[in-house]
C-alpha positions, 0 to 999 in steps of 0.5 A: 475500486480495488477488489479485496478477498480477506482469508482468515480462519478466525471469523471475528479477525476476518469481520475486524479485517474486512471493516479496517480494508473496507475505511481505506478509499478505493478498496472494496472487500467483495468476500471473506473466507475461513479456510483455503478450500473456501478462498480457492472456491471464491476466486474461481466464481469471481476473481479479485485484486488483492487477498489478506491473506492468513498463513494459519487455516484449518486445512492449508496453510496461506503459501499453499494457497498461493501455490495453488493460485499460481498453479491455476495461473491466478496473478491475484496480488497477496498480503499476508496478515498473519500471527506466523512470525518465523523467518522461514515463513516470512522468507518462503512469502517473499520467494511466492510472491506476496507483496507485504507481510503484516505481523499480528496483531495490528491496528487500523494505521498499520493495515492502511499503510500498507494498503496505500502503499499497494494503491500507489503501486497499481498507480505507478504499474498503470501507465505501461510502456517502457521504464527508465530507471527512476520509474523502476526505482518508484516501482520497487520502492512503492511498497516499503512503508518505513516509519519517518523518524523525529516528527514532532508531537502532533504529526502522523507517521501515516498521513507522513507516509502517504504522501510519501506514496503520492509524491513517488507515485507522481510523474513530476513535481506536484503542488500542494493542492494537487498532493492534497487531492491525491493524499485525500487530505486538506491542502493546510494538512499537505502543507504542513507535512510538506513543509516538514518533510522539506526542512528534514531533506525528504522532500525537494522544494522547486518553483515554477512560474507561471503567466502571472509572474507568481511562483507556485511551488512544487515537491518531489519525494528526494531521489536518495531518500 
């Protein structure tokens, strides 16, 4: 489980946050906090994974937590989920370090998104070693969250996107059912995007046979996509 710290000075935002953190497998929100002096307090009793993190709290500002994490050698990862939608602040969050910037206000899809996103990366980061240059590509590439353009009525941009995650976060070509299992969706519903996701060039199709003579079919996210 991913453990998550929401940080927000609204506590009705935090609550509404926590629960839309709390739907998406694999993360568990284990606290919130209203100000940073109360974020500050909570990471030193029990440190976590991720903080959605607000840039507007009554004592500090969302950087200056950060600063002070990274003062306190806290490696904890950041999204910022604020209203803060100036340059300068968007700038000086990525110079910090945060992984993801989230505009408010925002809907359910917009935050799990970005959470898978982040789920893919950890899964990429948890093999070590050395990398070559198509696993540095996934690695930095694992965290953009663009929206998939033309898909017809009925398709989801997000379920589109996750298994955008799951077929870069794969060592190799995946079957249908595998990026099912991954995606959490049925094997219908990956065959269906993938299918689609194929004819637009999004996705390279490949076979691979096996001892019954049968070939099983196998995807890649496209390397230039």
């Amino acid at each position: 489980m991913i453990d998550v710290l929401v940080v927000d000075d609204d506590h009705r935002v935090a609550d509404i946050n926590a629960a839309y953190a709390g739907k998406v497998p694999g993360f568990r929100v284990v606290a919130t906090a209203h100000s940073a002096a109360e974020a500050l307090a909570l990471l030193a009793e029990r440190p976590v994974d991720l903080i959605l993190l607000d840039h507007y709290l009554p004592d500090e500002n969302g950087l200056a937590v950060v600063r002070e994490l990274r003062r306190l050698g806290h490696h904890t990862d950041v999204i910022m989920v604020t209203a803060a939608r100036d340059v300068a602040t968007v700038q000086a969050a990525m110079r910090q370090g945060a992984l993801q910037y989230l505009v408010k206000p925002f809907n359910f899809a917009g935050l799990r998104t970005r959470l898978e996103a982040y789920a893919a990366l950890r899964r990429t980061l948890d093999g070590g070693g050395e990398a070559e240059q198509a696993q540095v590509d996934r690695i930095f590439g694992a965290l953009s969250v663009p929206t998939e353009p033309g898909l017809p009525k009925g398709h989801s941009p997000t379920t589109a996107e996750l298994l955008r995650q799951v077929l870069l976060a794969a060592e190799g070509p995946l079957s249908a059912q595998e990026i099912a299992e991954r995606a959490g969706v049925s094997r219908q519903t990956a065959q269906r995007y993938l299918k689609l996701l194929e004819r637009t060039g999004r996705v390279r199709l490949g076979l691979r046979y096996g001892e019954t003579g049968r070939p099983e079919h196998r995807y890649a996210w496209a390397a230039d996509r």
